[in-house]
C-alpha positions as CSV (number, residue, x, y, z in Angstrom):
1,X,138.9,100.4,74.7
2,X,138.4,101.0,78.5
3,X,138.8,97.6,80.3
4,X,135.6,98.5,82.7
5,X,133.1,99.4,79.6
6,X,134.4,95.9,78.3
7,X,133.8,94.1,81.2
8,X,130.2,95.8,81.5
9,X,129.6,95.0,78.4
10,X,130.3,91.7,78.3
11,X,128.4,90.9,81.0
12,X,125.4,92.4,80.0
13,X,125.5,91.0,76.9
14,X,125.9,87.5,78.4
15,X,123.4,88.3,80.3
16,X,120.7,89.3,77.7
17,X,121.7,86.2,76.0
18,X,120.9,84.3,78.9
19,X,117.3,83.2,78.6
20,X,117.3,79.6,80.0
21,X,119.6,78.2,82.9
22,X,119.8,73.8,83.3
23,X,119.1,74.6,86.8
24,X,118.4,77.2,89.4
25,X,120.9,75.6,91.9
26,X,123.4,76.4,89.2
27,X,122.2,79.7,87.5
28,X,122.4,81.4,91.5
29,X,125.5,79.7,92.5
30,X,126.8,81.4,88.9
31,X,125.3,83.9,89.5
32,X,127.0,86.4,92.2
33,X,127.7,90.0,91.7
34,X,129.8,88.9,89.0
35,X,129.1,86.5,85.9
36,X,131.4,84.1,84.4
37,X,131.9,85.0,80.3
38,X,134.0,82.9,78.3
39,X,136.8,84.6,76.8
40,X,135.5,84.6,73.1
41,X,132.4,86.5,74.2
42,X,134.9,89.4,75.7
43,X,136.6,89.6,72.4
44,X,133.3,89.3,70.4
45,X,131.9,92.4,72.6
46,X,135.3,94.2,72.2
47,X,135.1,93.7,68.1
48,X,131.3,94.7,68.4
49,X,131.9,97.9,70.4
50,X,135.0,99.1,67.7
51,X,132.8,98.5,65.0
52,X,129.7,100.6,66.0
53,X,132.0,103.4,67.0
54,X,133.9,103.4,63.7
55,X,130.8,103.5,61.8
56,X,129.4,106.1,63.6
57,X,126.8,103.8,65.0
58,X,127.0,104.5,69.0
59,X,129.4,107.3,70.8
60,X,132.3,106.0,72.8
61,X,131.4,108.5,75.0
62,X,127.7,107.6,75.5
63,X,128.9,103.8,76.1
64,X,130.9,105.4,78.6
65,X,128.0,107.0,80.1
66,X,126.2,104.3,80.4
67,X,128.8,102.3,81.9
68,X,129.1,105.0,85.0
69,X,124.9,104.9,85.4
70,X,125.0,101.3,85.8
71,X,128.2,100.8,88.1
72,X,127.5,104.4,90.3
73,X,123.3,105.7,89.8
74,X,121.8,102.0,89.0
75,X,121.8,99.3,91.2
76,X,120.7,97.4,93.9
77,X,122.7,99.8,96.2
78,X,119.8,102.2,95.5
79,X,117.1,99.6,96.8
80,X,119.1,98.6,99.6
81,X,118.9,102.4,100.9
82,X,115.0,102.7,100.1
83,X,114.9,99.3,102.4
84,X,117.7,101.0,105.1
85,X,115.5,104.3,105.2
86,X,112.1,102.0,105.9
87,X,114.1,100.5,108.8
88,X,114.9,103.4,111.0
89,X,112.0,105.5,110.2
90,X,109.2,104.9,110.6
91,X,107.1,107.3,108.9
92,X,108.9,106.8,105.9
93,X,107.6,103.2,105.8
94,X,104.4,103.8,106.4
95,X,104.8,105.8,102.8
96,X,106.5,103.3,101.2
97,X,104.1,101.0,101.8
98,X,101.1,103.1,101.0
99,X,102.7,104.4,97.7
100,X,106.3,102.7,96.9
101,X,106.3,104.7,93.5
102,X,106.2,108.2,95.1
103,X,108.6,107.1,98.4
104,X,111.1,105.8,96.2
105,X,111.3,109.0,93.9
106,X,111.8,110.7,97.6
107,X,115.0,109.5,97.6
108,X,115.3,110.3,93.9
109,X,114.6,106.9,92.2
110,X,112.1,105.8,90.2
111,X,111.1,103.4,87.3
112,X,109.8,103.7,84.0
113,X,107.1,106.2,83.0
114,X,103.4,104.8,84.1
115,X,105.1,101.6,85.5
116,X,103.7,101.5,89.4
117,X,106.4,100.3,91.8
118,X,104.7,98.5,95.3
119,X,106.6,97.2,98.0
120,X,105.8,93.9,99.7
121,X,106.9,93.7,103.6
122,X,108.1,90.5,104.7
123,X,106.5,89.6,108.3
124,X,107.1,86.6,111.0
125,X,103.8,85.0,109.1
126,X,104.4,86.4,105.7
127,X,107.4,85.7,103.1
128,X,106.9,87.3,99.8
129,X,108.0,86.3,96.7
130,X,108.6,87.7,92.8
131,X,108.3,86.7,89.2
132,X,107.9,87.8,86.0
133,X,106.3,84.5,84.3
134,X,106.2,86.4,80.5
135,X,109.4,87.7,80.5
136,X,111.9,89.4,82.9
137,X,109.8,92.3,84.2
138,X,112.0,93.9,86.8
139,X,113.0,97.2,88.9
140,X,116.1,98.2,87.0
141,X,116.7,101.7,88.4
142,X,116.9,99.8,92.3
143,X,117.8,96.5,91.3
144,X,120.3,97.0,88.3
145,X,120.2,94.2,85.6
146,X,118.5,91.6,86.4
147,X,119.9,88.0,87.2
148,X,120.3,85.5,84.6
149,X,118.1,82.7,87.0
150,X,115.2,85.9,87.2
151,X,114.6,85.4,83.1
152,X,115.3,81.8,83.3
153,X,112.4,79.8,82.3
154,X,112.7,76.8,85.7
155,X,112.4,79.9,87.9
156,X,109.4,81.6,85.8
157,X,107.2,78.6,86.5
158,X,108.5,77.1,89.9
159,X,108.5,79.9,91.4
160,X,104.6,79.9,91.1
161,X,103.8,76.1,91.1
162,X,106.2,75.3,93.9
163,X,107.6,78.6,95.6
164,X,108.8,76.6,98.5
165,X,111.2,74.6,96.6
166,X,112.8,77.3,94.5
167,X,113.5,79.4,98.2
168,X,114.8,75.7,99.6
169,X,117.3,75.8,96.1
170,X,118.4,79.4,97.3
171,X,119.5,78.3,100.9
172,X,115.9,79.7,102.5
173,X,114.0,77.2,104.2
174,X,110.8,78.9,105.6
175,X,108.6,77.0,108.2
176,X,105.4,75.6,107.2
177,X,103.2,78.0,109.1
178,X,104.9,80.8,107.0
179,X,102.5,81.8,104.0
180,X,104.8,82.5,100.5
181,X,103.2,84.8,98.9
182,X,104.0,85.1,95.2
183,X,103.8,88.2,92.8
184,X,103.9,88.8,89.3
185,X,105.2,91.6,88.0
186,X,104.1,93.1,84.7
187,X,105.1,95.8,82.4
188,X,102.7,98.2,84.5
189,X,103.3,97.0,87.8
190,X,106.5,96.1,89.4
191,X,107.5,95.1,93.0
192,X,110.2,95.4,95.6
193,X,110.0,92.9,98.7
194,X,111.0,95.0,101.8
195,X,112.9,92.1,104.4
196,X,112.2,91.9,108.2
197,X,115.0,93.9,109.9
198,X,117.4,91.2,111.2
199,X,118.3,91.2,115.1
200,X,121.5,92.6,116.3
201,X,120.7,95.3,114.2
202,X,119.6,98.1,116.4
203,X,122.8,99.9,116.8
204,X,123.6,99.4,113.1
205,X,123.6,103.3,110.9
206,X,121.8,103.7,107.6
207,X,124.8,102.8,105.7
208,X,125.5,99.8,107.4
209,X,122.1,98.6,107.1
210,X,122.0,99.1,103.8
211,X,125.0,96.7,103.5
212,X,122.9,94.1,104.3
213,X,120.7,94.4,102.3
214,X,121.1,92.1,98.3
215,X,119.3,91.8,95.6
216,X,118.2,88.0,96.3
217,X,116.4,89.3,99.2
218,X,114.6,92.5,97.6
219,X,113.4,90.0,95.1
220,X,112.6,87.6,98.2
221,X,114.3,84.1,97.2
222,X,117.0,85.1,100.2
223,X,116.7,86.5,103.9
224,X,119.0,89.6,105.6
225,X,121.6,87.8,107.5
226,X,122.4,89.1,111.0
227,X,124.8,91.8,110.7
228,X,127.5,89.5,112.5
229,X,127.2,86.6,110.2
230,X,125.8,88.7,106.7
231,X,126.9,91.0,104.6
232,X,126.7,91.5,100.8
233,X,126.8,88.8,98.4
């Protein structure tokens, strides 16, 4: 079996399994681009994945398909460049914010059918925040899979009974004249937090703006670092 739809695999089925976290200080410091599996869970997704395809059950091929959307077309590259695009033009933002749904499909994303995408922008007085306090409600098609802390239940209800303290957990300390706002996303409405565009940035292309652009701050529990001390993480 191919050693990248293994690894996949086994990390989203860790990751579906995932449903609670002791803290959120350790779910995000496990929780990177990468997620730590224990070796028996490699070799239970490895015997899993040989048995559905010898019984006919999935299509090596399909797996393999899947793999390639979520490593290449699915991801939160594809937010980062909805949030890059915002940056340096103007008129594009002024869509986004209007109607996220239709100025994300512009640059050929989108979510599920009859789910309404908004985008929150993050100002010097405003710092927006989001939860899903049922379940895990999420942006997949920008964001990718989403983090194990997201569905954890600690974050579920912190994150709306003391917002502050989950962002101080993440490394973001916000000053007190700084309103959090905090939004839950449903199945029908989902949200993407658009970050203030970090100084030192003016010069910076698309692309490389785009680099600085995570996941932790679309979903607004981090901040863009300046381009000479940030990058991805």
């Amino acid at each position: 079996m191919d050693t990248t739809r293994r690894d996949f695999l086994t990390a989203a089925a860790a990751t579906a399994g995932a449903t609670t976290a002791p803290d959120l200080t350790y779910a995000q410091t496990r929780d990177h681009d990468h997620q730590d599996v224990p070796s028996d869970a490699a070799l239970r997704v490895k015997s899993l994945e040989s048995l559905l395809v010898e019984k006919g059950i999935v299509n090596s091929e399909a797996l393999d398909a899947l793999v390639d959307a979520y490593e290449h077309k699915i991801g939160p590259h594809n937010g980062a460049r909805v949030v890059a695009r915002a940056w340096i033009d103007p008129a594009y933002k002024q869509r986004l914010l209007a109607n996220g749904t239709a100025a994300i499909a512009e640059l050929g994303y989108g979510g599920s059918n009859g789910v309404d995408l908004r985008v929150l922008e993050n100002t010097p007085t405003v710092h927006n925040l989001i939860v899903c306090t049922l379940c895990s409600c999420y942006i997949w098609a920008i964001l990718g899979l989403p983090p194990i802390w997201y569905k954890s239940a600690p974050y579920r209800s912190r994150a709306v009974i003391d917002p502050r303290g989950v962002l101080r957990e993440f490394g973001t300390v916000l000053p007190e004249d700084i309103e959090v706002r905090v939004w839950d996303s449903t199945a029908e409405q989902r949200y993407l937090v658009m970050p203030e565009r970090p100084a030192g940035s003016e010069g910076l292309s698309e692309e490389a703006l785009a680099a600085l652009v995570t996941r932790n701050v679309m979903i607004g529990v981090a901040k863009v670092m300046p381009p000479q001390t940030g990058g991805r993480g």
